[in-house]
N, C-alpha and C positions, 0 to 999 in steps of 0.2 A: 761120661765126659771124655771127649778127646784129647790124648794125651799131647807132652810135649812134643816125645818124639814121632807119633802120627803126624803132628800139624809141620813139624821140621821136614819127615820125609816127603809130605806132600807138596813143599816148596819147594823142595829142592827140584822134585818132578815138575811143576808145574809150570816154573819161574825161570825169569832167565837168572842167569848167572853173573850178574853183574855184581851184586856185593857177595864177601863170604862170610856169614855172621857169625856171630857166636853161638855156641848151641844153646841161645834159654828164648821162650818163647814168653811175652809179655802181654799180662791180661789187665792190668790194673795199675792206676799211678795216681802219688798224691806227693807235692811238695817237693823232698829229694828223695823218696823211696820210689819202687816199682816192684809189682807181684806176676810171677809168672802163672801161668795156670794151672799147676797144682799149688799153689798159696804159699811158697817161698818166696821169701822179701831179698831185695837186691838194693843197697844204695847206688844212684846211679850215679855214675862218676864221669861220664861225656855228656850228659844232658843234649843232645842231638846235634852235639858238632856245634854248641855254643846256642839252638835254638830253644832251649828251655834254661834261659838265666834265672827268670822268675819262678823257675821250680815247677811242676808237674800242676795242672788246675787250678792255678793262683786265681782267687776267689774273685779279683778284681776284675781280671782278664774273662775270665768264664764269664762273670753275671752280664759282661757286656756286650759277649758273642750268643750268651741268650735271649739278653733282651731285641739284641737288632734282627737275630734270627726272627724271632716273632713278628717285624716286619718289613724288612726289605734284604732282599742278599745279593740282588746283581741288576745292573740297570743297563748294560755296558756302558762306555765312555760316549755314545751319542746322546746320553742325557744329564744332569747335572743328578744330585742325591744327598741330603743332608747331613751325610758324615763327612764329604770331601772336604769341602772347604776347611773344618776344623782341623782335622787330618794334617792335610798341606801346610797350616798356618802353625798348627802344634810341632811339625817336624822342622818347621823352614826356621822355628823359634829354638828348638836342640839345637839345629846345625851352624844357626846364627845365619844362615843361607834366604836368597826372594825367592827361588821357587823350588818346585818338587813335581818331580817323575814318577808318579811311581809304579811297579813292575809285581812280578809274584815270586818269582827263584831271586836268588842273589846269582847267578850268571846271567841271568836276562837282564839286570842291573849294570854286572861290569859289560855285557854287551851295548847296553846302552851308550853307556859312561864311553864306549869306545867311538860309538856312533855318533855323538853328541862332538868328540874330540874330535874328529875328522873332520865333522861339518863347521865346527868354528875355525880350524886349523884352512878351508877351501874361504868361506865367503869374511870372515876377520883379518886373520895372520895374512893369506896373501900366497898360502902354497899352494905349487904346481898341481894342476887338475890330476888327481888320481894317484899321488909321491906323497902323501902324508905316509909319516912314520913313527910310531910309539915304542919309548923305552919299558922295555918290561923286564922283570928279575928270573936271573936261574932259580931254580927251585921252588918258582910260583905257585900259586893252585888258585883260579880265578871262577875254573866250574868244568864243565866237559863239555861244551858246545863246540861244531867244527872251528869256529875263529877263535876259540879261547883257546883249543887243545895244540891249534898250530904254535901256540909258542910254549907249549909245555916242555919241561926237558926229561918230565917222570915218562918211562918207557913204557908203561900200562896205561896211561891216558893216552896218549900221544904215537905209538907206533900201529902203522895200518892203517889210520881214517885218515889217509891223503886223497886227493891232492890239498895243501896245505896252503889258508891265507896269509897272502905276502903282507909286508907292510909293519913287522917286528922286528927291533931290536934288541936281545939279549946282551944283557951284562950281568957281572955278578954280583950276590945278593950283599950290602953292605958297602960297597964301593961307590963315593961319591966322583970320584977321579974317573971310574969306568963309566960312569954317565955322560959327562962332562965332555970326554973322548968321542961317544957315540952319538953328540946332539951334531944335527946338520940345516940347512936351511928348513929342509921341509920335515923338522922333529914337529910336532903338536901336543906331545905329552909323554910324562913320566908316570906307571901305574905300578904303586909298589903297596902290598900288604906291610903297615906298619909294623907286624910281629907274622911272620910266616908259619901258617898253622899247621899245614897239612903236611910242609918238610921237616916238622918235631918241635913245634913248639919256636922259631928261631927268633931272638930279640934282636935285630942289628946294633954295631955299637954307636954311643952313646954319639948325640949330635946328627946322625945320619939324618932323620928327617928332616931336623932343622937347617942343615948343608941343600938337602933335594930340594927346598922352600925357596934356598936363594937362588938357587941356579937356575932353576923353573923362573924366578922373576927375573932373573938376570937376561934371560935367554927370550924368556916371551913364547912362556910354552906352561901349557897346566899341566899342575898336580894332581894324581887322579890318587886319592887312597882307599885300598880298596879293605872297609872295614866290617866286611860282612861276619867276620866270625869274632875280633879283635874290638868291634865295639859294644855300644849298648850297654855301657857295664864291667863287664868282662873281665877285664886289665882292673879294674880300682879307679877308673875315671871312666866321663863316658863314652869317649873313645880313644883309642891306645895313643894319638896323637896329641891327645894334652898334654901327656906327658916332655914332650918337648917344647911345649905351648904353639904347633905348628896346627894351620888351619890351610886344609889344601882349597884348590878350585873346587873341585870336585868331593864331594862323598856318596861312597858305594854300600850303600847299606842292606841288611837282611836279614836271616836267621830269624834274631832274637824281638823283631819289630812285629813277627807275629804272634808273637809270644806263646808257641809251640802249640798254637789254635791254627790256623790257616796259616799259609804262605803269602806272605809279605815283603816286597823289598820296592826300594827307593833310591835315586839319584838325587842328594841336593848341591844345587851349585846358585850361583848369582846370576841375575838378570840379561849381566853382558857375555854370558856363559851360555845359561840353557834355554835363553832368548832366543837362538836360532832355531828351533824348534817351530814349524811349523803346523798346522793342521793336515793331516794325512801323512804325516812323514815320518812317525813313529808311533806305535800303540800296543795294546793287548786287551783281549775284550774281556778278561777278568785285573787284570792292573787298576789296581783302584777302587776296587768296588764296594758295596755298601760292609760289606762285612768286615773283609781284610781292613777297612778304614776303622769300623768303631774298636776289631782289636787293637788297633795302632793306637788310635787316641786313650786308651785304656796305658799302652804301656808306655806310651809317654808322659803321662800323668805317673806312672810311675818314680820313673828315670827324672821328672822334675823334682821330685823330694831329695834325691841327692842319696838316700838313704841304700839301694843297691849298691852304689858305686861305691860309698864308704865299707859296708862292708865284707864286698870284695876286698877293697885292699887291707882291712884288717886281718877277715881270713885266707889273704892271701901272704900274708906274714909267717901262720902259722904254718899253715899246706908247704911252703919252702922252706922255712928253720926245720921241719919234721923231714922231710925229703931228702935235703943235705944230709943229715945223720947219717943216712944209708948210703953215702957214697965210699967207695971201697970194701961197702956186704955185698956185692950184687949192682950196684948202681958206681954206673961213670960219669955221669953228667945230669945232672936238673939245670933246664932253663925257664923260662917264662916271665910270669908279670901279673900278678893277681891273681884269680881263682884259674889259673891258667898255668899247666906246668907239662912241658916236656921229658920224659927219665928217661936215659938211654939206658940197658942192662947192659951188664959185661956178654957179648957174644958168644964168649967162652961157655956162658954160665946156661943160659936161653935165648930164646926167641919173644920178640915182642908178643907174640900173640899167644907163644907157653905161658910165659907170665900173664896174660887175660885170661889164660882159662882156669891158671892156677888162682887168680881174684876171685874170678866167677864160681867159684869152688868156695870162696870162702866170704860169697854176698856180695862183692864189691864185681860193679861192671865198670870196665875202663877198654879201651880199644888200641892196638899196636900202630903203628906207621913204619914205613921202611926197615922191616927188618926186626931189628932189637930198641924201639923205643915204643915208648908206651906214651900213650896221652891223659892228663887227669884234666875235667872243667867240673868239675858238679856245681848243680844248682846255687846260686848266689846265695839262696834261703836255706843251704845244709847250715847246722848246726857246728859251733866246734868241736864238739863231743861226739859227733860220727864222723866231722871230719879226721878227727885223730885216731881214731879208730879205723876209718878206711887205712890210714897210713899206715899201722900197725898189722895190719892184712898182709898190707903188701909187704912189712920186714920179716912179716910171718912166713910167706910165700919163698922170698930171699931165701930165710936160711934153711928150710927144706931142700930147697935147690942147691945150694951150697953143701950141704949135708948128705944128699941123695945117693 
């Protein structure tokens, strides 16, 4: 058998260098566990950056990307295929939206969503040929494409791959006044991640979306949210924007829509929205296709029982009252919003990413962001009793460190 660290060294050789992983190589997954290949069990605590909410081979999702495998998995979009239709009607039915885009990454999504705002912002709104301009937030994370990375302000996405697409606006994250300030004739949209994931977890305060709703209607300009990691679940509703009971122009959706079977993402807006859309003017020749559609219909037939999003935010009750505990052993900050939680560690104490390997040490895999914070999502389907137990991990890890 090839070992772990054989198959590590041979990525590191062979691969580029884009991610830096953890040192555990994973052979097997079910539900919210994961086996690496010597047969140690790891609960997983990132679930892929939000795309495994329904947990590692959920029974529903698998028999469905079995059954359509057996007969159809790619038509491209010059033919119609018996899963679209549902697909589209089942999402447009979530979003409460007429139509649907759909894509494969969740940045070819917010690309869209940007491509879509322009084009209603020239032949709708009335602005200047080629001066469309979108507000977007510091501390963003939308994907790594050249046009998404131009308004990045993280220095590792974003420095080097110039020359950089004009036509963004920066302000900062939480400021309705700093929008407000930066809208001009030829604004077309506002695209904010309702809860910013990849800056640590960040919740804006209270009303922010609902302020961005008015002022986008005030102003005659869309709401683009981009709920690619923040919805589906996630938060304790089904997307982080119920929460305010705010419903944008626009939704940016992904990750969790392929329910960590295929890649899947989607833009749903309304008719007077993503109606300008023509034939030949936007596409992908796997967007859409027989497969990525019956997993979609699979987990939205989920997400309609109500029953993830409850209890996400049940067990998102606990994952936070357990979290807080530990501020001032090791922990300065928990934020988030259901199975979703940001911990910054004291810097004094470690590095976000000592503390992952100090989890990974003791079964629990979770990943760092900037420095000293750590990110928890596991699976919607974890249990309380390993959820408390990951937590316990981690106060175990704390006071060794504290101790050390």
């Amino acid at each position: 058998m090839t070992t772990s660290a054989e198959l590590i060294e041979m990525s590191e050789r062979r691969s580029a260098h884009n991610y830096h992983p953890l040192p555990v190589v994973i052979h097997e997954a079910h539900g919210a566990w994961v086996t690496d290949v010597e047969g140690k069990r790891y609960l997983d605590c990132l679930s892929g950056y939000s795309s495994l909410n329904f947990g590692h081979g959920h029974p529903k999702i698998i028999e469905a990307a079995r059954d359509q495998l057996d007969n159809l998995t790619l038509t491209s979009r010059a033919f119609y295929h018996d899963q679209f239709a549902q697909f589209c009607a089942g999402l447009g039915d979530l979003t409460g939206k007429d139509l649907i885009l759909p894509m494969n990454t969740g940045a070819e999504a917010v690309e869209t969503a940007i491509k879509v705002a322009r084009k209603w912002g020239y032949e709708v709104k009335g602005v200047e040929p080629d001066q469309a301009n979108i507000i977007v937030m510091e501390g963003n994370f939308h994907g790594r494409t050249t046009t998404i990375v131009s308004f990045s302000t993280d220095p590792e996405a974003h420095d080097n791959f110039g020359p950089y697409t004009p036509g963004f606006r920066l302000v900062p994250y939480g400021s309705t006044e700093a929008i407000r300030q930066a809208v001009d004739p030829n604004t077309v949209a506002v695209l904010v991640e309702p809860i910013q994931g990849e800056a640590g977890v960040l919740v804006p305060p209270d009303g922010y979306l609902s302020e961005i709703r008015e002022l986008c209607t005030a102003q005659g300009i869309l709401m683009i949210a981009d709920e690619v990691q923040s919805g589906l679940g996630r938060t304790g509703q089904t997307f982080a924007c119920d929460y305010e009971g705010v419903v944008p122009d626009i939704y940016v959706l992904g990750k969790a829509l392929g329910g960590g079977v295929v890649p899947v993402s989607a833009i749903a807006a309304n008719r007077d929205v993503l109606g300008i859309i023509q034939p030949g003017q936007h596409g992908s020749t796997f967007g859409g296709n027989p497969l990525a559609c019956a997993v979609g219909i699979a987990v939205i037939e989920l997400l309609n029982t109500g029953e993830f999003q409850a209890r996400a935010a049940k067990l998102g009750e606990v994952l936070h009252a357990r979290l807080r505990e530990l501020i001032g052993r090791g922990v300065v900050e928990v934020r988030g919003r259901g199975l979703w939680a940001g911990v910054d560690i004291d810097p004094e104490l470690a590095t976000g990413r000592e503390v992952s390997k100090a989890l990974m040490a003791r079964s629990v895999l979770a990943k760092d962001t900037h420095g000293s914070t750590i990110r928890l999502a596991p699976p919607i389907v974890v249990s309380e009793e390993d959820l408390v137990w990951a937590v316990n991990q981690l106060a175990d890890a704390l006071y060794e460190l504290n101790t050390a």
